[in-house]
C-alpha positions in Angstrom: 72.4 152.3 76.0 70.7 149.0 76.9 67.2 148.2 75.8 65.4 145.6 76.8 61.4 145.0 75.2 58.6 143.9 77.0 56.1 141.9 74.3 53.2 143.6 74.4 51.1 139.9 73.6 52.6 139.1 77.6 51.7 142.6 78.5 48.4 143.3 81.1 47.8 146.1 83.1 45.9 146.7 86.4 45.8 148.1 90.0 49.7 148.2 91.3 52.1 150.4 93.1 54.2 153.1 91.5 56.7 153.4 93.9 59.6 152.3 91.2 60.5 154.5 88.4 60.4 152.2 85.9 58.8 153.0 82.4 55.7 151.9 82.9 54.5 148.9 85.7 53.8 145.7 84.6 50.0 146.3 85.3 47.8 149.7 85.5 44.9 151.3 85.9 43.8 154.6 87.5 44.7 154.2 91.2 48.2 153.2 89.9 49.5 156.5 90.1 49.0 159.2 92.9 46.6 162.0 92.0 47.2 164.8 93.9 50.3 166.3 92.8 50.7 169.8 90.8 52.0 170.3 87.3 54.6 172.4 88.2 56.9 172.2 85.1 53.8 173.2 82.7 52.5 176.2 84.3 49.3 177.8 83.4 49.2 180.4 81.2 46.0 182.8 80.9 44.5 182.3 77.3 44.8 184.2 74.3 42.4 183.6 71.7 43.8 184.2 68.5 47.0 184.1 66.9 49.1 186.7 64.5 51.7 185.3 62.0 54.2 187.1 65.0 52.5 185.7 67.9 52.0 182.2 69.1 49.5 182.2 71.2 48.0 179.5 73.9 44.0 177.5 73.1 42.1 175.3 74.4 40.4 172.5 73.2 37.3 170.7 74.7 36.0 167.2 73.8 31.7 168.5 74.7 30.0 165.6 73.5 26.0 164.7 73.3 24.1 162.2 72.0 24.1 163.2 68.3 23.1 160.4 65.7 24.9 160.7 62.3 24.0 162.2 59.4 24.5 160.9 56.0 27.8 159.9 55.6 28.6 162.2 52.4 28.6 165.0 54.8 30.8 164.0 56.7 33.9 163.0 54.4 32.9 164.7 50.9 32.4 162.2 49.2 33.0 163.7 45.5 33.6 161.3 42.2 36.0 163.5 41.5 39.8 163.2 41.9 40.9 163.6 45.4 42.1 167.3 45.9 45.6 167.4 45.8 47.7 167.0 48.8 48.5 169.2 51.6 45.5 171.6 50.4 42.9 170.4 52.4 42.0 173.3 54.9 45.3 175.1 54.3 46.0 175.6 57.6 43.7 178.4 58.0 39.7 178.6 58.7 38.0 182.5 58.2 36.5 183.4 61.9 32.5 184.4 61.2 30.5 186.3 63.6 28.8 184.5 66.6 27.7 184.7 70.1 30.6 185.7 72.7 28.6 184.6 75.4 31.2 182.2 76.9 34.0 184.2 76.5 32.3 186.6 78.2 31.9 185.0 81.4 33.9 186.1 84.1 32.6 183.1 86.5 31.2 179.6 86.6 28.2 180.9 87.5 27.5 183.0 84.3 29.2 180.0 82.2 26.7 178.0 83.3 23.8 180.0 83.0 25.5 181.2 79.1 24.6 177.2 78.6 20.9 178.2 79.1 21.0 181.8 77.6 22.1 179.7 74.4 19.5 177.1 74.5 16.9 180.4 74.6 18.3 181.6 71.9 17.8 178.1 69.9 21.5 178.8 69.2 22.3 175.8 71.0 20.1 172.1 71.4 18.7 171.1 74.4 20.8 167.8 74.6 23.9 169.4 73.5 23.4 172.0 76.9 23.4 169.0 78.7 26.3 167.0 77.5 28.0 170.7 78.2 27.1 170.9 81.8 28.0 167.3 82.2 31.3 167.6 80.6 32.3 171.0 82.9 31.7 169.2 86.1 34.1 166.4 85.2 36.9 168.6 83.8 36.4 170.7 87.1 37.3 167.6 89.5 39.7 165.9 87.2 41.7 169.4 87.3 40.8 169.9 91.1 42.3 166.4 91.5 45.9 167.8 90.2 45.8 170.3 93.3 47.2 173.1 91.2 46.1 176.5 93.4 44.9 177.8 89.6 42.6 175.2 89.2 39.7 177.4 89.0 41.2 179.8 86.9 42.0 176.7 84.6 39.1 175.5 84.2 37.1 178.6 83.7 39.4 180.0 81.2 39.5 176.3 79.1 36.2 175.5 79.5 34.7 179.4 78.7 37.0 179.1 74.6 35.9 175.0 74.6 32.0 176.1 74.6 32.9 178.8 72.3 34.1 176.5 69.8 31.9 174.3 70.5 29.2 177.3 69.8 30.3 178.3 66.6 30.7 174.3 65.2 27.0 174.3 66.1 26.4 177.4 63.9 29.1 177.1 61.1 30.4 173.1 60.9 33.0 172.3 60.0 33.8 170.1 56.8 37.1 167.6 56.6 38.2 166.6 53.5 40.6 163.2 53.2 43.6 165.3 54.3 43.3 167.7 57.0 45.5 170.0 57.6 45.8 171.4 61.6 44.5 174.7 61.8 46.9 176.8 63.1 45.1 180.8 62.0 43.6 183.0 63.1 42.5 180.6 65.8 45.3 178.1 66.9 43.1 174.7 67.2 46.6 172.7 68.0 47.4 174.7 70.9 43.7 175.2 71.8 43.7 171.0 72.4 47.4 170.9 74.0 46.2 173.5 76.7 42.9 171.7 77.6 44.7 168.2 77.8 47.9 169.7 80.0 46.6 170.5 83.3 45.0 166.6 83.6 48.2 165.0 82.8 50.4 164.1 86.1 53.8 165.4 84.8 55.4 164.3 87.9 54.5 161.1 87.1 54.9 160.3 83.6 57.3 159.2 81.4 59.0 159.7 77.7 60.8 156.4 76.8 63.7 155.8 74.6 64.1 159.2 73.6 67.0 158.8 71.6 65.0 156.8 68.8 62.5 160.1 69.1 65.7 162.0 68.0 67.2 159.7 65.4 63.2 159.6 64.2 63.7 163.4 63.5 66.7 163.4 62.0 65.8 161.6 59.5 62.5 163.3 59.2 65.6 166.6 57.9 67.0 164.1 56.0 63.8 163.7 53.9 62.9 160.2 54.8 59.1 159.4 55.8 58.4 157.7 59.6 55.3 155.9 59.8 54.9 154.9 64.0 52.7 151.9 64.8 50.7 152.3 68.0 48.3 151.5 70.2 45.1 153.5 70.4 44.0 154.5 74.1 41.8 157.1 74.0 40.7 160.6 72.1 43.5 162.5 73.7 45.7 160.5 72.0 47.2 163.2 69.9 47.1 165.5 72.5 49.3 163.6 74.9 51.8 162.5 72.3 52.6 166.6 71.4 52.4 167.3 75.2 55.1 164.5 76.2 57.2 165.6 72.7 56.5 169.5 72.6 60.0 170.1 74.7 62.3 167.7 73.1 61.2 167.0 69.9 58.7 169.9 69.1 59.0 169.2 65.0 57.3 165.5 65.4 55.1 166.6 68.2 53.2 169.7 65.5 53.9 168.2 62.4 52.6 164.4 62.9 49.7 163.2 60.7 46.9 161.0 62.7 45.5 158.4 60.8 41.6 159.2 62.5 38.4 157.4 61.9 35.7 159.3 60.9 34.1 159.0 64.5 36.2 162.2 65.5 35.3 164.4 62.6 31.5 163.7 62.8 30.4 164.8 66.0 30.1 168.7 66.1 31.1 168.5 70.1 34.6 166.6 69.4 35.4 168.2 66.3 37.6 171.4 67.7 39.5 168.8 68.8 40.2 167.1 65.7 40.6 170.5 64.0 43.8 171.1 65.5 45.4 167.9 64.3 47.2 166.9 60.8 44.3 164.1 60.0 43.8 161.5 57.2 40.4 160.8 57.3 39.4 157.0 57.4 36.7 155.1 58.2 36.9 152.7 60.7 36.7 148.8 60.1 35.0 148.1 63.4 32.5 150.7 62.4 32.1 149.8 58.3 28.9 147.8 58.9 27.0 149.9 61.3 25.2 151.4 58.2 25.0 148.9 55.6 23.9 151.6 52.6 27.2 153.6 53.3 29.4 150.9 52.9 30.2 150.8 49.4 30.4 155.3 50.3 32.8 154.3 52.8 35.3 152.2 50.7 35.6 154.7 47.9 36.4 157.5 50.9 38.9 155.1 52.3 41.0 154.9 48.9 40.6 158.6 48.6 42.4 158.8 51.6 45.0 156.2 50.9 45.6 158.4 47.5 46.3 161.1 49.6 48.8 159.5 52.0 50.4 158.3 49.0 50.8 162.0 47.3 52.0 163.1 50.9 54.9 160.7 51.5 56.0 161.7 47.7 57.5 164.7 49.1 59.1 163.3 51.7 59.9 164.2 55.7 56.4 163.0 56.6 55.8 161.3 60.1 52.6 159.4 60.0 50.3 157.8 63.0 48.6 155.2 62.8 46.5 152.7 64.9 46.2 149.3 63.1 43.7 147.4 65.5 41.5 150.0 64.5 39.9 150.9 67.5 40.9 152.1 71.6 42.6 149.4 73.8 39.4 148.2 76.3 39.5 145.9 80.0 38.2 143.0 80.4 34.6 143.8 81.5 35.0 140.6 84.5 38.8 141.2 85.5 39.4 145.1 84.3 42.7 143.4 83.1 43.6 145.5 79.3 45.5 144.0 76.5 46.2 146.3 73.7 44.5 145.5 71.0 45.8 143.2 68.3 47.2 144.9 64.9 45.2 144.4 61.8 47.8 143.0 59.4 46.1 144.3 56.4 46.3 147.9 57.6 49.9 147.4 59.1 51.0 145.9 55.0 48.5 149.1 53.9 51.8 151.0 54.8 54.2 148.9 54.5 53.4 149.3 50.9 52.8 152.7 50.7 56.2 153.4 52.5 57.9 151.5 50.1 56.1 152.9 47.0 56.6 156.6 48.1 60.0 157.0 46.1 61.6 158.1 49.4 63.2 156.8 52.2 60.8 155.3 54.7 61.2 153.3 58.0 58.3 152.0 60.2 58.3 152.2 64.2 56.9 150.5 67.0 55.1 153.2 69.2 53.5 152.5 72.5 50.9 154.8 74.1 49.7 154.3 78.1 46.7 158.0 78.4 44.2 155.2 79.2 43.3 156.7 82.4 43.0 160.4 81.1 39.7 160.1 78.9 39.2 156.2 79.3 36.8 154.4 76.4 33.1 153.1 77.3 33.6 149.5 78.2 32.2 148.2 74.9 32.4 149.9 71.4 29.4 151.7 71.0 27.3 152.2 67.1 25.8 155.8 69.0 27.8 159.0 68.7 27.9 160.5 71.6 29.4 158.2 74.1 29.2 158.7 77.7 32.9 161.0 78.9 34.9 160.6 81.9 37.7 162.5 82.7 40.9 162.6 85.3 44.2 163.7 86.4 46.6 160.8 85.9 49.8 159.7 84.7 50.4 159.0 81.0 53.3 157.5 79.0 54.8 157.0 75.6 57.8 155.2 74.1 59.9 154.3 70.8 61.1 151.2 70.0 64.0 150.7 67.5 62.1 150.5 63.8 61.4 147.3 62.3 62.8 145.7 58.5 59.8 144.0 56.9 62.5 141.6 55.0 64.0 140.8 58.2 60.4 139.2 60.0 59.7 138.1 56.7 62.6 135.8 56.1 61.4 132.2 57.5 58.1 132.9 55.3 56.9 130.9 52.9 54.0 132.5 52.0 52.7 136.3 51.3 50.1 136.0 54.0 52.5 134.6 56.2 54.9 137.6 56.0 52.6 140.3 57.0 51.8 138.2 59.9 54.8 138.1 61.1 55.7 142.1 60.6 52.2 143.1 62.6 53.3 140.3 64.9 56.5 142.1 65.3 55.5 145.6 65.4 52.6 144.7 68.2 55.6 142.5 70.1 57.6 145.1 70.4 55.5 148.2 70.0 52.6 149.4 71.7 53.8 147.2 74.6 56.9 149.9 74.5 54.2 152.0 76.4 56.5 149.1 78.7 59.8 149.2 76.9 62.7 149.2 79.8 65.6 151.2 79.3 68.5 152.3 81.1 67.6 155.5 82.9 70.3 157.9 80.7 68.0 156.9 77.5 64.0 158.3 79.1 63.2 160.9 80.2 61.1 161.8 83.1 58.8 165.0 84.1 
């Protein structure tokens, strides 16, 4: 198989025709790709709501988000003086159900789903800005799914959309706490398929694309063979994780449920995103860009940080782990004058973070380029905001992920001189040939198309 890398520093994306099937064109953005075209190969399935240790059953996950100001840090990542619990605890994979208002899954049309977002507000059960955010967030998941011109759209939506504002409900009335290492939870209520069924019907499978996919299957062998995989991506947008399983979940179905996301704490604080995040295998960070925004929980922030790393550390002990992580630290943005987007550059600190911790872990460990184009699907606000709550817009679209071979630290490392120098050069070469391998170009026997 020939493979040929596009550097991702010489990589910009914007407004181009799709007519080739290449990877990914050189530039992007949302009228790249026609809109219009059904899912066929992922056919909607009705919902069922819970799960039995026998029966996997199909969720879905809603992003409802309102302008929500945050609370005192502690809350949100306990922040204990303690020792970190130990690993692979955290949540267990399980959360009790509690007793709250079906009035959402209940609704038999959008009508009554809409006016549940009112009954709720009556009933104080539910904030006024909160209904709001709710409403706003229904109408775009409605067009973006219209736009996919499936005939169940309207089934979709009201099905996905009645079990999101359920979660969403019962966050409001029981929230949720994440510790340093979160564990997906899978029982009684699947959270990971809950997110993977919301996500599916806006992705255009007819026109996106799985890259190198021999590198995803050499990546899980040795995930049997009891080595640790830390990928090194771009960040695009908070369906990240969702469109990583949905592009994995029929070849590679182990990496796509069993990843770990590196998150910042942005995801786990807001009670409207945080079903989402509950369905993921999470080590809870805070994020750099995002330190200072709160001066007096700085110092709170660190010491949560170093919990987490602690906790990483104990994970890749055992071995067979595949870890996520997004070293710039933040979503790729355009340029606000050209809407040209560059991924973001890679923190070197973070990328020799796990470097370190790869080679520390007494187990075989190898670190991959990953690239990530979902840009399109949930799209960023044009400037990172301090507010939680940001503003969410939604579509149909084309998404795409790829694998470049991994990367030997020694090997960039060897014309260095200096420490400083050397980790350089390895984020330099992870970013040159990673999250640009949203753009890698392989022969077509090695990707795989939908």
């Amino acid at each position: 198989m020939s493979t040929t890398s596009l550097p991702l520093s010489s990589c910009r994306f914007r407004a181009t025709s799709t007519t080739a099937r290449a990877p990914f064109p050189s530039s992007l953005k949302s009228s790249s790709l026609p809109s219009s075209i059904s899912y066929s190969l992922f056919p909607f399935h009705p919902l069922r709501l819970f799960r039995s240790t026998s029966e996997t059953t199909s969720r879905t996950f809603s992003c409802v988000f309102y302008s929500f100001k945050a609370k005192a840090m502690a809350e949100l990542l306990q922040d204990k003086e303690s020792d970190a619990p130990a690993a692979g605890t955290s949540g267990g994979g399980r959360r009790p159900e509690v007793e709250h208002s079906r009035t959402f899954l209940e609704a038999r049309s959008e009508q009554e789903l809409l006016y549940g977002i009112r009954k709720e507000v009556e009933a104080k059960r539910l904030p006024p800005n909160a209904a709001a955010g709710m409403e706003e967030l229904y109408q775009n998941y409605r067009n973006a799914v219209f736009q996919s011109g499936d005939p169940a759209a309207a089934e979709i939506v009201l099905s996905n959309m009645a079990v999101a504002f359920d979660r969403v409900l019962l966050e409001l009335e029981d929230p949720f706490v994440f510790e340093s290492y979160h564990k997906a939870l899978r029982e009684p209520f699947d959270y990971y398929m809950f997110g993977q069924n919301y996500i599916r019907p806006l992705v255009d499978f007819r026109n996106s694309y799985l890259g190198n996919l021999s590198f995803f299957n050499e990546i899980e062998e040795k995930l049997k063979q009891g080595h640790n995989v830390v990928l090194i991506s771009n960040h695009q947008s908070e369906a990240d994780p969702a469109i990583i399983a949905l592009l994995l979940e029929k070849t590679n179905q182990h990496i796509a449920e069993n990843m770990i996301y590196v998150a910042g704490d942005r995801v786990i604080i807001d009670p409207l995103c945080k079903p989402f995040s509950m369905g993921r295998n999470l080590i809870c960070v805070y994020s750099k860009k995002h330190m200072y925004d709160v001066p007096e929980h700085v110092e709170m922030k660190r010491r949560a940080n170093t919990r987490s790393l602690k906790e990483m550390a104990l994970l890749l002990r055992d071995g067979s782990k595949i870890v996520w992580i997004a070293p710039s630290g933040g979503r790729d943005r355009p340029d606000s004058l050209t809407e040209e987007w560059y991924p973001e550059p890679f923190d070197s600190s973070s990328v020799d973070n796990m470097r370190r911790l790869i080679r520390h872990s007494g187990a075989a460990g190898h670190l991959y380029p990953l690239a990530l184009l979902c840009y399109d699907i949930m799209p960023p606000p044009p400037k990172v905001e301090k507010e939680i709550g940001e503003k969410r817009i939604i579509a149909f679209h084309g998404v795409g992920l790829s694998v470049a071979p991994k990367i030997c630290p020694l090997e960039t490392a060897a014309a260095c001189k200096k420490s400083e120098e050397a980790k350089d050069a390895f984020a330099q070469a992870l970013y040159g040939h990673g999250p640009s391998q949203n753009l890698v170009v392989v022969s077509t026997s090695g990707n795989r198309s939908f």
